[in-house]
ROLUM-398540 format. One record per residue (C-alpha): residue in one letter; z, x, y. Coordinates in steps of 0.2 Angstrom, whole numbers, plus 5000, padded with zeros to 4 digits. Last residue first. Example, Ala and Ser with C-alpha at 12.3 -4.5 7.8 and 13.67 -1.06 7.14 Angstrom:
<pts>
s503650684995;a503950624978;
</pts>
This chain:
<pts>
x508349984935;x508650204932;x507550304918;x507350364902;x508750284894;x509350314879;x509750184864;x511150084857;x512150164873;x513350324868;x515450264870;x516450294886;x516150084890;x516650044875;x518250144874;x518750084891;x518549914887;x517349764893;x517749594889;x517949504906;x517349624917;x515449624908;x515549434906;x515549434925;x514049564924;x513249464913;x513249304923;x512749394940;x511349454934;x511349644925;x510649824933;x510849934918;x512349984908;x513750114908;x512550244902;x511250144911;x512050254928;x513450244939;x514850394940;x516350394949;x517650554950;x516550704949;x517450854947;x516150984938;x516750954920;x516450774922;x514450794930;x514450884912;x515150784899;x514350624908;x512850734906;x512750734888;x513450574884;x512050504891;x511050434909;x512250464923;x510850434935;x511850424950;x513450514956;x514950454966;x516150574974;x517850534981;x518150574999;x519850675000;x518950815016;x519250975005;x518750854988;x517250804996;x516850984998;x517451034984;x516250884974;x514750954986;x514851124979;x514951074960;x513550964964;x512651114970;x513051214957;x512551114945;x511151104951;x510551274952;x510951294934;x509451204929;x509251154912;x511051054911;x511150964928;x509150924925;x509350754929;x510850754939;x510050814958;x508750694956;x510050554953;x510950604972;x512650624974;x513650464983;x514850524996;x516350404998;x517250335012;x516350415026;x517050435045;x515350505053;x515350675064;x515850805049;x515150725036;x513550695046;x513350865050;x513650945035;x512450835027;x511050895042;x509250885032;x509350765022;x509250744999;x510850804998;x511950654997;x510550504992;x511850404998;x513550415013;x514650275008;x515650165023;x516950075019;x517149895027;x518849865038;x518149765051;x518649935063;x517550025051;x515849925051;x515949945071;x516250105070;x514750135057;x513550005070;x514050145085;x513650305074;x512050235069;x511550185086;x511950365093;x511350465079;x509550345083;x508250405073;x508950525059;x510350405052;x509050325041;x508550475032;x510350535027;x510450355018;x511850235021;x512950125009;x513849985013;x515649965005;x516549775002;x517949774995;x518949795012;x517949665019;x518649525009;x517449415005;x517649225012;x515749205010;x515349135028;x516549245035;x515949405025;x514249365029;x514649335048;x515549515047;x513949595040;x512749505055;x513949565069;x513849745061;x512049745059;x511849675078;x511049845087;x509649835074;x509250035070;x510450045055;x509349875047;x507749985049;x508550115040;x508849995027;x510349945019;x511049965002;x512549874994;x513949934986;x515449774979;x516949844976;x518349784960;x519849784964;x520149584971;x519449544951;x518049424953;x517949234962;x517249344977;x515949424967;x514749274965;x514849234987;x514649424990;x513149444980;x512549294987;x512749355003;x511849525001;x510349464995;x510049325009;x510549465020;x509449605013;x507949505012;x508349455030;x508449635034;x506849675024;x505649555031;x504849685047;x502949665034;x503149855032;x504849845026;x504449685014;x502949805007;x503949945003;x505449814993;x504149744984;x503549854968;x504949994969;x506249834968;x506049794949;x505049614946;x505849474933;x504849334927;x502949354930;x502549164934;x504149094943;x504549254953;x506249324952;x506249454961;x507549584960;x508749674972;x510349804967;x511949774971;x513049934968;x514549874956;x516349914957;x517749994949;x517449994930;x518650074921;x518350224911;x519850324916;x519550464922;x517750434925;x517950274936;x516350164931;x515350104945;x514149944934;x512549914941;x512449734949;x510749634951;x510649514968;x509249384968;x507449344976;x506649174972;x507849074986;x506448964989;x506149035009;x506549205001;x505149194988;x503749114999;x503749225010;x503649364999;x502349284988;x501249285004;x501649475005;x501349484989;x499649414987;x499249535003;x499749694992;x498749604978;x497249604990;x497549794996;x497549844980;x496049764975;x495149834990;x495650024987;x495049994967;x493549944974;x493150114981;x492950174999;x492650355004;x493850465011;x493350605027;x494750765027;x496050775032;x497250675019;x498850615026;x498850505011;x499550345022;x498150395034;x496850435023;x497150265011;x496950195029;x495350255032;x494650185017;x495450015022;x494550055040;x492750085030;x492749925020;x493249845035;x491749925045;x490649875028;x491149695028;x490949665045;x489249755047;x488549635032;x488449695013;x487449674998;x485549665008;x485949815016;x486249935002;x488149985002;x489050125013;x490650135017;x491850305023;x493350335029;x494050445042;x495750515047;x495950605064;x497050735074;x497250785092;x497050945102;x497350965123;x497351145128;x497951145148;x496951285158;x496151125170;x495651035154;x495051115138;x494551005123;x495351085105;x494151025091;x494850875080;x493650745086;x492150845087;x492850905070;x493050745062;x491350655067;x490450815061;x491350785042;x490850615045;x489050635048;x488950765033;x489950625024;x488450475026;x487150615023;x488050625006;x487150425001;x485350525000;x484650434985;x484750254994;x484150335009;x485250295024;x485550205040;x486850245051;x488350165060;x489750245067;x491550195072;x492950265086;x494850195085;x496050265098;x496050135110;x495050015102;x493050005095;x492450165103;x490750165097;x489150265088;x487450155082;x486450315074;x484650345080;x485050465095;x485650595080;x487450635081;x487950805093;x487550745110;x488250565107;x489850625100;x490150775109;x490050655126;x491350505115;x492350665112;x492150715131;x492750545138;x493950505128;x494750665132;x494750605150;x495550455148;x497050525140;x497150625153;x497150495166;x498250385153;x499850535158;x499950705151;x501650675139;x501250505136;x499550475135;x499450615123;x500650565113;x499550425111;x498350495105;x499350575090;x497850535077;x496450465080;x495650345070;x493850355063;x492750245054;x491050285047;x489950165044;x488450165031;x486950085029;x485550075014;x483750095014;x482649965010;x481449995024;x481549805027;x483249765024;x483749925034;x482749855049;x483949705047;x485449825044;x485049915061;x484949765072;x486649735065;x487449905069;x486749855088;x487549695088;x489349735079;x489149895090;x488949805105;x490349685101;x491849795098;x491249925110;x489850035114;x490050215121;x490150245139;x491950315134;x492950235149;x492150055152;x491650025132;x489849945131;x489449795124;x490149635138;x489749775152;x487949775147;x487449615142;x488249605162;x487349725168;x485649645161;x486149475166;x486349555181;x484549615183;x483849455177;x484649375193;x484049495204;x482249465198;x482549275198;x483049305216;x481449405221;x480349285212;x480949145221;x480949225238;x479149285235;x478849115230;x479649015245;x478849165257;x477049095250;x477548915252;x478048925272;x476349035274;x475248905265;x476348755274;x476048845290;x474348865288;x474048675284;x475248625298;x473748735311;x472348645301;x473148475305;x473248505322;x471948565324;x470748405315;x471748295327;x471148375341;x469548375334;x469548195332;x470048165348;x468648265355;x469048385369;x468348525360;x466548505357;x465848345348;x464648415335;x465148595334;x466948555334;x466748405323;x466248535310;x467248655314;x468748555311;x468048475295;x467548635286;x469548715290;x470148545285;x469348565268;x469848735265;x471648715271;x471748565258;x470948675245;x472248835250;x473848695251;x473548645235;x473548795228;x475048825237;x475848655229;x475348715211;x476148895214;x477848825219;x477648685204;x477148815190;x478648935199;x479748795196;x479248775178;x479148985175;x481248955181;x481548805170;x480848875155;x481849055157;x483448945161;x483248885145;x482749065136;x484349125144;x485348975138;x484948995119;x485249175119;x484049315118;x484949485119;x485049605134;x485049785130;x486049925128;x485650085129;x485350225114;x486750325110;
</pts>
C-alpha cells in the first residue's frame, strides 16, 4: 500500500501564499539591511580616514554600522526561525493527511483515504481508459473473536491479514479497512481482462480465511465478497463500493464462499425491497394492513371451530399482497410486533360479535417471544377489544423457542395464567419436540403442511403423523394439521387420528365479511364436500 499524501485544499494553498508573502517581506528587509550596511560601512571609513576617530561624525557613523549588523543578524535568525516553523508545520499537516486516511490498528487506509486514493485511481483510469473494480469484503465471526480472546486479539489478527494483504496484492492496488470487520480493494483493469478483478478476490478471501497462529492459539475466521467493476467514466468510487457491498451481501444471506459479482437484477431488488419498506411504514400508519381467517374445521364433525388469522396488505395500487412478500422484510426492518398487534386487534375486535365457540389462532414472531412484555401487550389487546381470553390461542414455532427457553417459558406462563391457550406450530419441523412438549403446557399441537403433502406417496410420513397424533393423544392435546388440500388426504390425515384439520379444502384465507357469512350459512355437508377446483397451494 502505497503512503498517504497530503492533498491541496483551499486553506493550505492560502496559508501557502501568506507564508512565501512573509518570507518576500523578511528577505526584503535583510536586503535592505545588506545595502544599508554597505553604505555605512563606506561612510564610516571614510570619515575615519579623513577625520580620525574622535570625530563626531565618526562616532555616529559606528554606531550606526554596529545597529546595521545587529539588524542583519536579528533578520537572519527571524528567517531561519521562520523557515524552520513552517517546516514543522508542513510536517504535521503531513501527519495529520495521514492520521485522517489511514486506519490506527491495520496501517491500511480508512473510509476517507480509500475514497481519495481509489478516486486518484479512476481519474488515471479515465485517461488510460481502463476500467475499475472494488472488491468488498466482510468478515465473518469476528466478533466472536473479540469476545472469546478479548479486542487485543482481535486487534492483532487485523493486523496480520491487513500485513498478508499488502505483501501479497500488487503495490498499485488501493487496499483498506473501512469498519471493523469490513476490508475493500481498488484496482484498475483492462476492459478485456475484467477476471483479474476475481483473481484479486479469490487471494483476498483466502489471506482472510487462512488460520493465523498466535502464541500456539489457532485463530480462523470466514468472509464473503463481492465484486464491481464498470468502465471509469460510467461509475464513481461510491457507486462501485456499494455496488460491491450489495454483491457482498447477496453472499452473506446465500452463505456462498466464494467471491459474487454484481448484477442489476441485485440493485433492483434491493430498490423494490426499500420501496416496501417505505410502503410499510406507510401501510400501518394508514391502517393498509388487515387480518385474513382460514377456517379450523373439527373432522369429526365437520364444524368449524376457529380460524388462524392470517396477514394481508392491502395496498391501494396492487390490491391484495400474500405475506411471503412483506412479512421478511417487516422482521428485518424490527416493525413486525406492531404489524402483529395492529393485526391481531382487529382481528379480535371483528371476532368478538361471532359465535363465543369459535377460536381465534394467531401467529407470533420469534422476535415477539424474545420481548419480555408479549404477555402484558396480549392482555392489553384483549382489554382493549373485550375478547375473551379463553378464545383466544397463540401459536409458537419450535424455531422461536430456541433463543431464550427461559424467556419463552416465562411469556407462556404468563399467557396461561390469563387464560389464553397456547398451540405448539410447524410440529416436527425443530430440533427438541419431545422436549418442548414435555417442559411447555401446550394446548394443541399443530402438524406441519410439509409433512401432509405427500401423506400418501410417502409412507414415511404417515408414519410420523400417525406418531405425533399417539403422542398427543397420550398427553390429551388435540392435533391440528395444515395443508389439507383434497378429498384425498382429508381421508387420509382422518384415518391416522387427527382431530382438526385447516386447509383451502375447507376454504382459503377470507376477510372478515366472508368469513362472517362463512359461519352464518356454512353446513357440515358443505364443508366435507370436494372444492369447485384444487388447490395447489396454501394463502
Amino acid at each position: 500500500m502505497s503512503k498517504a499524501v497530503p492533498s491541496n485544499s483551499a486553506s493550505a494553498a492560502n496559508e501557502r501564499v501568506v507564508n512565501a508573502q512573509r518570507d518576500a517581506i523578511v528577505l526584503t528587509i535583510l536586503i535592505a539591511a545588506v545595502l544599508l550596511l554597505i553604505w555605512n560601512g563606506s561612510t564610516f571609513f571614510a570619515n575615519l580616514q579623513i577625520a580620525g576617530n574622535f570625530d563626531p561624525d565618526v562616532r555616529i557613523a559606528s554606531t550606526a554600522l554596529t545597529l546595521n549588523v545587529a539588524l542583519i543578524l536579528f533578520g537572519w535568525r527571524r528567517y531561519v526561525d521562520l523557515q524552520h516553523e513552517a517546516e514543522l508545520r508542513a510536517e504535521q499537516e503531513r501527519r495529520a493527511v495521514v492520521l485522517a486516511t489511514t486506519d490506527a490498528i491495520s496501517g491500511l487506509y480508512n473510509r476517507k483515504g480509500f475514497a481519495d486514493r481509489a478516486g486518484e485511481l479512476l481519474a488515471r483510469s479515465l485517461v488510460s481508459g481502463d476500467h475499475v473494480a472494488v472488491v468488498s469484503c466482510q468478515v465473518q465471526r469476528f466478533k466472536t473473536v473479540n469476545d472469546q480472546h478479548g479486542l487485543e486479539m482481535g486487534d492483532r489478527l487485523l493486523k496480520e491479514i491487513a500485513a498478508s494483504l499488502s505483501k501479497e496484492l500488487p503495490g498499485h492496488m488501493v487496499i483498506a479497512r473501512l469498519s471493523g470487520d469490513e476490508f475493500a480493494v481498488a484496482l484498475a483493469v483492462r476492459p478485456d481482462q475484467a477476471e483479474r478483478a476475481e483473481e484479486v478476490a479469490e487471494t483476498l478471501l483466502k489471506i482472510v480465511t487462512r488460520p493465523y497462529v498466535f502464541e500456539n492459539r489457532i485463530i480462523q475466521v470466514g468472509a464473503f465478497v463481492g465484486i464491481a467493476v464498470a468502465p471509469a467514466a460510467e461509475a464513481g468510487v461510491p457507486d462501485l463500493l456499494r455496488r460491491a457491498d450489495i454483491a457482498m451481501d447477496r453472499a452473506r444471506n446465500g452463505r456462498i464462499a466464494r467471491p459474487v459479482w454484481f448484477d442489476a437484477g441485485m440493485e433492483r431488488a434491493l430498490l423494490a425491497q426499500g420501496e416496501i419498506e417505505q410502503g410499510i411504514r406507510f401501510g400501518l400508519e394508514n391502517g393498509q394492513f388487515i387480518p385474513f381467517f382460514e377456517p379450523q374445521v373439527d373432522l369429526a364433525t365437520g364444524d368449524i371451530v376457529g380460524f388462524e388469522v392470517l396477514a394481508r396488505w392491502n395496498h391501494p395500487l396492487t390490491g391484495i399482497i400474500g405475506p411471503d412478500i412483506f412479512i421478511p422484510i417487516a422482521e428485518e426492518i424490527g416493525l413486525i410486533g406492531r404489524m402483529s398487534e395492529q393485526l391481531i386487534g382487529e382481528a379480535l375486535r371483528e371476532a368478538a360479535t361471532w359465535d363465543p365457540a369459535i377460536k381465534i389462532s394467531v401467529n407470533i414472531s420469534p422476535s415477539q417471544l424474545a420481548d419480555s412484555w408479549f404477555a402484558q401487550r396480549i392482555v392489553r389487546l384483549l382489554t382493549e377489544t373485550r375478547f375473551p381470553a379463553d378464545r383466544l390461542v397463540v401459536e409458537v414455532t419450535e424455531t422461536s423457542l430456541f433463543a431464550d427457553m427461559d424467556l419463552a417459558r416465562s411469556i407462556v406462563a404468563s399467557l396461561k395464567n390469563q387464560g389464553i391457550r397456547l398451540a405448539l406450530d410447524d410440529f416436527g419441523t425443530g430440533f427438541s419436540s419431545l422436549a418442548h412438549l414435555r417442559s411447555l403446557p401446550f394446548d394443541i399441537i399443530k402438524i406441519d403442511r410439509s409433512f401432509v403433502a405427500d401423506i400418501h406417496s410417502k409412507r414415511e410420513n404417515g408414519a410420523i403423523i400417525r406418531a405425533v397424533t399417539t403422542l398427543a393423544n397420550a398427553l390429551c392435546v388435540p392435533v391440528c394439521v395444515e395443508g389439507i388440500e383434497n378429498e384425498s388426504t382429508l381421508e387420509g390425515v382422518m384415518s391416522l387420528g387427527c382431530e382438526i384439520g385447516q386447509g383451502w379444502y375447507f376454504g382459503k384465507a377470507m376477510p372478515a365479511e366472508q368469513a362472517r357469512e362463512m359461519l352464518a350459512t356454512s353446513r357440515r355437508t358443505e364443508l366435507l364436500q370436494p372444492p369447485h377446483s384444487s388447490a395447489a397451494a396454501r394463502a
